[in-house]
C-alpha positions as CSV (number, residue, x, y, z in Angstrom):
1,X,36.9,-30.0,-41.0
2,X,35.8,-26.7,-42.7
3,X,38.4,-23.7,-42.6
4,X,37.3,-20.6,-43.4
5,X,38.1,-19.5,-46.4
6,X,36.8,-15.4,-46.3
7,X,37.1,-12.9,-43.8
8,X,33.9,-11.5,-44.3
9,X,32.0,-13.5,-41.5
10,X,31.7,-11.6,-38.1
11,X,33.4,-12.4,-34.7
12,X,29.8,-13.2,-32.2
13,X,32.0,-13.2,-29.3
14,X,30.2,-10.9,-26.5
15,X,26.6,-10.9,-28.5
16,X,25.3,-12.9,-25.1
17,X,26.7,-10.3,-22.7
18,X,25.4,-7.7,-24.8
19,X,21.9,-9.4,-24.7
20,X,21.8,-10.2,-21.2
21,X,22.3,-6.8,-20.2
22,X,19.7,-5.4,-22.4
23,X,17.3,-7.8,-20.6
24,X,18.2,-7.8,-17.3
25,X,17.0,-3.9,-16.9
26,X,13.2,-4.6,-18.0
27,X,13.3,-7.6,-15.7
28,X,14.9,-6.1,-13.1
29,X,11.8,-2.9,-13.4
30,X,9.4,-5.8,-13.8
31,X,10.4,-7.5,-10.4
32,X,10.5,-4.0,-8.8
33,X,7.4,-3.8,-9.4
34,X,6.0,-6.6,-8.1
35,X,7.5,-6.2,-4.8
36,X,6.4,-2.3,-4.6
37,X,2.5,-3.5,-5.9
38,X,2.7,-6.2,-2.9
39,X,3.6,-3.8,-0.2
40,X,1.0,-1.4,-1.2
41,X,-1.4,-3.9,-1.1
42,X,-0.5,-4.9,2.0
43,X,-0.2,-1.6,3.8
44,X,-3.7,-1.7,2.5
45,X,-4.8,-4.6,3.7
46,X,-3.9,-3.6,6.9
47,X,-5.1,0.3,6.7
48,X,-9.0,-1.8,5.7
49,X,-8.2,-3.8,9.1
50,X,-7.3,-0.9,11.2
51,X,-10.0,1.7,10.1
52,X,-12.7,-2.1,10.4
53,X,-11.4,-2.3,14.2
54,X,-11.8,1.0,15.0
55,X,-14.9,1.3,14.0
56,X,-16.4,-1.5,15.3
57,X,-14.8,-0.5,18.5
58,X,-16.8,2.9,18.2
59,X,-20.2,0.9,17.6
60,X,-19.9,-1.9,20.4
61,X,-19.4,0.7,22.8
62,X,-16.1,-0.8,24.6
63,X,-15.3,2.6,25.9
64,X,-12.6,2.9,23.6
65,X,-11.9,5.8,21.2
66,X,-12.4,4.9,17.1
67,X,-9.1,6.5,16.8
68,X,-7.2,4.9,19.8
69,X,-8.0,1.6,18.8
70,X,-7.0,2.2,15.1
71,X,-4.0,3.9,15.7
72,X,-2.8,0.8,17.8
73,X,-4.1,-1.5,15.3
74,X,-1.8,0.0,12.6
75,X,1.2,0.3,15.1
76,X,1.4,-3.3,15.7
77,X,1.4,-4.5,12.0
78,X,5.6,-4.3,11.1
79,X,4.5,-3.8,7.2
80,X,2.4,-1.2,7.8
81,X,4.7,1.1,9.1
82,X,7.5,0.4,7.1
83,X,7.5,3.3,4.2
84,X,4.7,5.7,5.6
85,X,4.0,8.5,7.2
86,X,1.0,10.4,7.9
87,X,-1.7,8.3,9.7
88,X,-4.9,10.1,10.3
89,X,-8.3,8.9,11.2
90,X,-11.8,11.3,10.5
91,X,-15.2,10.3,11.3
92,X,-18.6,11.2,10.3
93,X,-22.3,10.4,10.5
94,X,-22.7,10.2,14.1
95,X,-19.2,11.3,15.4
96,X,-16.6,9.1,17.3
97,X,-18.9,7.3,19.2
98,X,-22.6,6.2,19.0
99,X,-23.5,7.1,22.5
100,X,-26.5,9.1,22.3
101,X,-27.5,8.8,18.8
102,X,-30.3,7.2,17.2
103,X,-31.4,3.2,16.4
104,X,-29.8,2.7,13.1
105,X,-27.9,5.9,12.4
106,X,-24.4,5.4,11.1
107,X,-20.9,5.7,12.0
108,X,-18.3,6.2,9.5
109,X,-14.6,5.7,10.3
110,X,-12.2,6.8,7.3
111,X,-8.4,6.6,7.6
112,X,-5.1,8.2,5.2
113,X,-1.8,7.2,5.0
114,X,1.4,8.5,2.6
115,X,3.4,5.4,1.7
116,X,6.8,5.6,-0.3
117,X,7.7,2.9,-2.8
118,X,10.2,0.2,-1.0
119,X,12.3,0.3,-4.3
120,X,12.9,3.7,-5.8
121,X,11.9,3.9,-9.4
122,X,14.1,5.4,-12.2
123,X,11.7,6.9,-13.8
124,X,10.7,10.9,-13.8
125,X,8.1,12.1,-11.4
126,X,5.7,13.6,-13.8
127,X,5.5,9.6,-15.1
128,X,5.3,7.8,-11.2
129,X,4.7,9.4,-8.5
130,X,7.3,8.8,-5.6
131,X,4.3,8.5,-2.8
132,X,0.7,7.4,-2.8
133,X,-1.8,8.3,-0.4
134,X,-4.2,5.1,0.7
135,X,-7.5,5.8,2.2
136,X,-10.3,3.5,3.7
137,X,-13.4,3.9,5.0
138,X,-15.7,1.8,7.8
139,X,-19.2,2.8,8.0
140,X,-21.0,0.4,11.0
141,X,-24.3,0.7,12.1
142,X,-25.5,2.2,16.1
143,X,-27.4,-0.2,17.5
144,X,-27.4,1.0,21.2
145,X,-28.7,3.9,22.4
């Protein structure tokens, strides 16, 4: 057995506490992250589904407006309306419907949404921003008349 013989050695009692807690906050950020990144994506995944239905329900002629049919497309996905405000729907080329236009003209669907982040970041809003806006666009082809 080996007694210490100077009382220049230090105490390292606490050194893992001290450690841990200087990790945990970068992980903790990092993990934030991920789950903020995956429900972006997925409100967009689901903002590219509803603005796709819509406008396909403008080009098959169902008697159904672009809009209408988007709007309840996004209101029936939970994770898309969790965190966002601000659903609008615009059109262009031929309007919001392709009754009366031309053999191969266009129809473009394009849809915005405002999402918040699910986890609030500590960091200063000049650095990330608190929102992000999320657009898509559809464009189908007429091919009635």
């Amino acid at each position: 057995m080996r007694w210490r013989t100077s009382k220049k050695t230090r105490d390292e009692r606490g050194v893992s506490a001290v450690e841990f807690a200087l990790t945990l906050i970068p992980l903790l950020m990092v993990i934030a992250g991920i789950v903020n990144f995956g429900l972006v994506f997925a409100q967009q995944l689901s903002l590219d589904n509803a603005i796709r239905a819509g406008a396909r329900a403008g080009v098959v002629q169902t008697g159904n407006v672009p809009a209408t049919v988007a709007t309840n497309q996004w209101n029936s996905t939970v994770i898309a309306k969790s965190q966002t405000s601000g659903f609008g729907v615009t059109y262009g080329g031929v309007g919001s419907t392709c009754k009366g236009s031309t053999f191969g003209a266009s129809m473009i669907v394009q849809g915005t949404v405002t999402t918040k982040f699910l986890i609030p970041w500590p960091l200063p809003k000049s650095l990330l921003p608190k929102q992000v806006t999320l657009s898509s666009k559809a464009e189908f082809q007429c091919e009635y008349q």
